[in-house]
N, C-alpha and C positions, 0 to 999 in steps of 0.2 A: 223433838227430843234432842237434837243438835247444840241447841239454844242453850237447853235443859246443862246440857253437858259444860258445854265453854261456859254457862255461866257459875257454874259449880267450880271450874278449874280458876278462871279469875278472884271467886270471893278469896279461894284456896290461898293464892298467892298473892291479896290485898291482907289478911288476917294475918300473913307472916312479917315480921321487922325486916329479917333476914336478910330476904329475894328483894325487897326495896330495899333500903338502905347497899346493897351491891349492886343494883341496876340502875337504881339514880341517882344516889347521895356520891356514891363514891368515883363514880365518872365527873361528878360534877365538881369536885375539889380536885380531882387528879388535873381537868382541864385546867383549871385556876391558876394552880399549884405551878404546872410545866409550861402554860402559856407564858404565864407572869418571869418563873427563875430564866426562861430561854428567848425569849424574847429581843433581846439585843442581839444574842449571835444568831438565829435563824434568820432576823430581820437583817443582818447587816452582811449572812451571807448571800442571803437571795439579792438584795441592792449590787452586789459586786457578780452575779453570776449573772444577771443582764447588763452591764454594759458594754455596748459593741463599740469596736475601735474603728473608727472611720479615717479615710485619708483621700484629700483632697490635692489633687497635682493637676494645677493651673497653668498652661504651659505662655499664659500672657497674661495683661492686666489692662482696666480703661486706658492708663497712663500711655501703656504701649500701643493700645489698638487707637486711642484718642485722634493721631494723626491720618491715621489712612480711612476711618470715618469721616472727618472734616474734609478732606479733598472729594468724597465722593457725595458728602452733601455739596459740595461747592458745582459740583458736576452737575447736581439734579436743579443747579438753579439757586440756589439758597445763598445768603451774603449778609453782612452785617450785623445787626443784633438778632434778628430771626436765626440767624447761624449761632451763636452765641448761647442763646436761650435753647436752641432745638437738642444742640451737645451736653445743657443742664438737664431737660428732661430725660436724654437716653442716661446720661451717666445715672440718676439719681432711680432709672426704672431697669440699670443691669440685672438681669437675674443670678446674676452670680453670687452679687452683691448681696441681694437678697436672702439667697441660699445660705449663705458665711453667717449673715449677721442676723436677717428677722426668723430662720427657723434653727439652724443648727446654734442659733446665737441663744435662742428664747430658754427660760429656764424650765418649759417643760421638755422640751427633746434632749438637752443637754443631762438630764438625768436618766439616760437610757442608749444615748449616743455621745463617744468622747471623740472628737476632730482633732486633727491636726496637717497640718498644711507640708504638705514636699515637693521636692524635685522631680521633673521626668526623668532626670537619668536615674534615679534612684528606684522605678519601676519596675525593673525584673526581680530587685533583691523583694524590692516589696512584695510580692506579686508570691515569693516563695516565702512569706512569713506567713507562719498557721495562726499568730497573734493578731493579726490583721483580720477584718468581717466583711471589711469591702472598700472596694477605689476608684472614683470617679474621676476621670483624664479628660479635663476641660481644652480641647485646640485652642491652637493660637487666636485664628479668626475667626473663636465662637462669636462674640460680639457683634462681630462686623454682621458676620452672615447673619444675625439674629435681626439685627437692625434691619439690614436690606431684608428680610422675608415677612418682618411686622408691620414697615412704617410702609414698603415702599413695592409690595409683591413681585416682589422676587419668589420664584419658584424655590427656590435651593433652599432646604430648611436647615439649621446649623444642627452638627452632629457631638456626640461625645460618646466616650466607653464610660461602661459600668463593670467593675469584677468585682465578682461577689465568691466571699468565698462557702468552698465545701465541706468546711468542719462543723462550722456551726449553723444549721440552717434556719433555728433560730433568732438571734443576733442579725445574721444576714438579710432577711425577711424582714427584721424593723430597719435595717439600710435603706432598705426597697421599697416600704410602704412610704416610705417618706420622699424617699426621692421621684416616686411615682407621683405622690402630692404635687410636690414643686415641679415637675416638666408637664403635671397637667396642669398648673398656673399659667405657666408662660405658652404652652401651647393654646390656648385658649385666649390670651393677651393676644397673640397673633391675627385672630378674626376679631377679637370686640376693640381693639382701640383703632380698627376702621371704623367704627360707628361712635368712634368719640369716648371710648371709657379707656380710661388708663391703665398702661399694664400694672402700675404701682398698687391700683383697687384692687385688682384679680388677683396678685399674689401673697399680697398681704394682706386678705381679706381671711378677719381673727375666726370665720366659723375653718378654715383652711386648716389652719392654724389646728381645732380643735377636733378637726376628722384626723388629722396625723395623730393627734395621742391616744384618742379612741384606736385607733389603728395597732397604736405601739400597745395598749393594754389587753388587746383582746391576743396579740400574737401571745405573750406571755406573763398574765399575770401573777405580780409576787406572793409568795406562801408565806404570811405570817405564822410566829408557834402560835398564835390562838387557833387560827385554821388546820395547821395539820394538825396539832393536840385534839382538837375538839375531833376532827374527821378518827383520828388513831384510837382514842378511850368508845367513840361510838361505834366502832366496827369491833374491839375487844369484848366490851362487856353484853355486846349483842350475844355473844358466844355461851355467857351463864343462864342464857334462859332456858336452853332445852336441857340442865342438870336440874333446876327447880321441878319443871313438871316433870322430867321423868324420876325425879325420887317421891310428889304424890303421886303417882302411877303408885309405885311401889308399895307407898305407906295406902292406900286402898286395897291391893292386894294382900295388905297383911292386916288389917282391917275387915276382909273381904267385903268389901262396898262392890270392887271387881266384880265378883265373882255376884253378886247381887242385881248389879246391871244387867249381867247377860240371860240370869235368869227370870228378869223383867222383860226379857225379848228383843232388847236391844243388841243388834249385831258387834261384833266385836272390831267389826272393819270401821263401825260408826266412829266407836269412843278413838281408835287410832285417828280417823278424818277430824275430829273431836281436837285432839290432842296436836296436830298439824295449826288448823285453823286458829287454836287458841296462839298456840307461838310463832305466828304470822301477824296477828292483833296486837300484842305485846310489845313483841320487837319494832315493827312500827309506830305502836304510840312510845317507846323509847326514844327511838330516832328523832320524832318531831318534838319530843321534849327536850332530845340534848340540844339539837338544833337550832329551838329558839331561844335555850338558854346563851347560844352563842349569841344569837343575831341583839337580842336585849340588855343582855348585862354585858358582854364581850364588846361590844359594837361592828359583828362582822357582819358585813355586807355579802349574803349570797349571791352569784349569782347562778344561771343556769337553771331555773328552778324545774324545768320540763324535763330536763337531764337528772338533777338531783330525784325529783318525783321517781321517775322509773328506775335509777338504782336502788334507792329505798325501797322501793316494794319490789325488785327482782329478790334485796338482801333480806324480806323478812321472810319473801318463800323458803330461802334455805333454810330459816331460822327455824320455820315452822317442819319444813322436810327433818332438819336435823333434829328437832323434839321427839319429830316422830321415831323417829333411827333410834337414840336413846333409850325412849321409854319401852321399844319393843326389845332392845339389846337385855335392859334391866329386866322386864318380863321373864326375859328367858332363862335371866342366870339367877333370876333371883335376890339379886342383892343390889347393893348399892355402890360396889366395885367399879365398872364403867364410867358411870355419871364422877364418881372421885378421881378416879384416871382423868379423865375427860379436864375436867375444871381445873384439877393442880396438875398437872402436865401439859397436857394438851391444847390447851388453850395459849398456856405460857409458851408453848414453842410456837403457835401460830401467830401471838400478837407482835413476838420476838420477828419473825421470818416477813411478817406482815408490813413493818415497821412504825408498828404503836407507839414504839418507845424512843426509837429516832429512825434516823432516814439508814435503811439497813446500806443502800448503796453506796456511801461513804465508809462501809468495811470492806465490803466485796459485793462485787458485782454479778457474782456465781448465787451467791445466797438471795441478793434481791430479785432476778431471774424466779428463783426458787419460791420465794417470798410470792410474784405477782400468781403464784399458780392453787395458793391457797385461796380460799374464802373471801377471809377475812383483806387479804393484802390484793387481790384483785377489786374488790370493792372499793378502798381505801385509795389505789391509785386511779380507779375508775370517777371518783368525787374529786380527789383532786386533780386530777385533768380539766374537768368541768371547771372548777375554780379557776385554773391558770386561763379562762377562755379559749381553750380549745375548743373543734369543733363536734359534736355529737357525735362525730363518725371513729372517734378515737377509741370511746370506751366498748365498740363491740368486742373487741378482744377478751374485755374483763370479763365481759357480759358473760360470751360462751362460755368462758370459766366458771364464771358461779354458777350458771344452769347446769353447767357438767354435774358441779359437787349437788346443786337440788336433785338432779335425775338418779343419782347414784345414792340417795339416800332415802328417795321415794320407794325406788324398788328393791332396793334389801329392806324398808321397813312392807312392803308388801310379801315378801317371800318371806321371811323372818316370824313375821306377828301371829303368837296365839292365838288361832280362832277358838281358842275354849278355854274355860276357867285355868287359871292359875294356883296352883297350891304352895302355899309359902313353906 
């Protein structure tokens, strides 16, 4: 009989233009529409809100260490061309060198990190700039000690500071993944070019290379308008599905189909479970429809799909809790009042608060607060977390949110619901 039910409420709302043409036509040009007009600016402010300012303060150079290396190969024994040639290999496997020119130089890090070279005296004013991400204070006799702990085991392994700053821990976090790269290049140089491989192989070895951008992408990656539009019309229009079936609820009851159900002996807690289930089905095959229409015609690359998966079905419970909430509210009053509240109001403030329509926290930061604690706008930031590659463990916050709003709509539609006929 369940079956019976959902598949009576589906034909319901396949036979209407209406309820399609609002749930799928029109999500799908509004995405079109605002990916395509906004495009440039969300694309070009996300590119400028990742890039972290790096600063590099060398407090020496080969030039200057070149000398006091040479005397100390001259020490270990070494003379003539052997000397000569041995001062081309160090100089040419500096990892400093390396650091400046094959990764901060390469044109993928440099679209994510912008360098610039200073002084140590200039370190404290630096140190109190908030426009600074981070600063790496290279000693005098990095070189030297590097040299003697690679070529020649020396115990002493050469040291440098890192400050990273506190404002942005984003930014600063791609400082660090990359710098973690390159000191595990050259720490690593240090045991294998005793067995004859070069420190040159190890640090500029291109998969190195391609774990630091994977690194920089997953810290944070950028929200095209295809991505947040698509995510912002899919979390709105989810919202008109429980006005559809809760006004057939209503045209049944004035119909009396209602009231014909129940005295076919079908429980009246059924068609409510009925009336749930069907706008949980809906809402999800909504979602996988707007979805793919990103990922095919848009060309967006999901990712996170184990994370998307589980937002998507925590968001059609609600969908489906909130059909039921509706059609028991309509039941009781009678009319078609609520569900028109609902749709022209109420939706419009949550898709507004949610930010369907832009990013509400470039007005205020009180309202997007306000925003994550709807529905619509906890889900909406819970997907887009997933997309910037975040880790799973972000969106529990969203999570409990929307199960809030599911549990809160479960049990007023439980307390609420006519267990017996309806009279219109």
């Amino acid at each position: 009989m369940l079956f019976s039910l959902i598949g009576k409420q589906m034909k319901m709302l396949l036979r209407n233009k209406q309820p399609l043409i609002i749930l799928l036509v029109m999500p799908v040009v509004l995405i079109t529409i605002l990916s395509t007009a906004l495009a440039s600016v969300m694309n070009s402010e996300e590119e400028a809100a990742i890039q972290a300012k790096f600063v590099l303060i060398d407090e020496s150079s080969w030039e200057q260490e070149e000398a006091s290396i040479k005397r100390f190969l001259e020490e270990e024994g070494v003379s003539g061309p052997a000397l000569e040639a041995l001062l081309q290999v160090f100089k040419g496997n500096d990892p400093i060198h390396i650091l400046e020119e094959s990764i901060f130089g390469s044109e993928d890090i440099s679209k994510y990190i912008s360098k610039e070279n200073r002084q140590f005296a200039e370190l404290d004013i630096l140190r109190k700039d908030k426009e600074i991400d981070g600063i790496l204070l290279i000693p005098a006799d990095f070189r030297f000690n590097y040299i003697k702990s690679a070529y020649f085991d020396e115990q002493e392994t050469p040291d440098m500071d890192l400050f990273l700053s506190q404002e942005n821990g984003i930014r600063a976090s791609i400082i660090q993944s990359v710098l973690d790269e390159w000191q595990t290049g050259f720490t690593k140089s240090l045991a294998l070019t005793k067995v004859g491989i070069s420190a040159d192989e190890v640090m500029l070895n291109g998969q190195a290379v391609e774990r630091i951008e994977q690194s920089l992408q997953g810290s944070e990656r950028k929200i095209p308008a295809s991505i947040y539009y698509t995510v912002g019309m899919l979390v709105m229009f989810a919202l008109y599905i429980p006005t559809f079936l809760a006004g057939f609820a209503l045209q049944e009851v004035q119909w009396k189909v209602y009231d014909r159900i129940l005295l076919a002996g079908v429980p009246a807690t059924l068609y409510a479970f009925s009336i749930f289930i069907t706008g949980m089905i809906i809402a999800l095959m909504q979602q996988v429809i707007i979805l793919l229409y990103g990922k095919f015609v848009l060309g967006i690359d999901w990712i996170g799909l184990e994370g998307m998966a589980l937002i998507a079905l925590s968001y059609s419970l609600f969908i489906g809790g909130l059909s039921a909430l509706l059609t028991t509210l309509q039941l009781r009053t009678k009319s078609e009042g609520v569900a028109n509240i609902f749709s022209g109001l109420v939706v419009s403030i949550f898709a507004f608060l949610g930010g369907s329509f832009f990013n509400i926290g470039d007005v205020s930061s009180l309202l997007a607060n306000i925003g994550s604690f709807t529905p619509n706008g906890a889900t909406m930031s819970a997907i887009l977390a997933i997309q910037k590659g975040q880790l799973l463990e972000v969106i529990w916050f969203y999570m409990f949110t929307l199960y809030g709003w599911f549990v809160i709509c479960i049990l007023l539609s439980i307390v609420l619901f006519p267990k017996r006929g309806v009279t219109s």
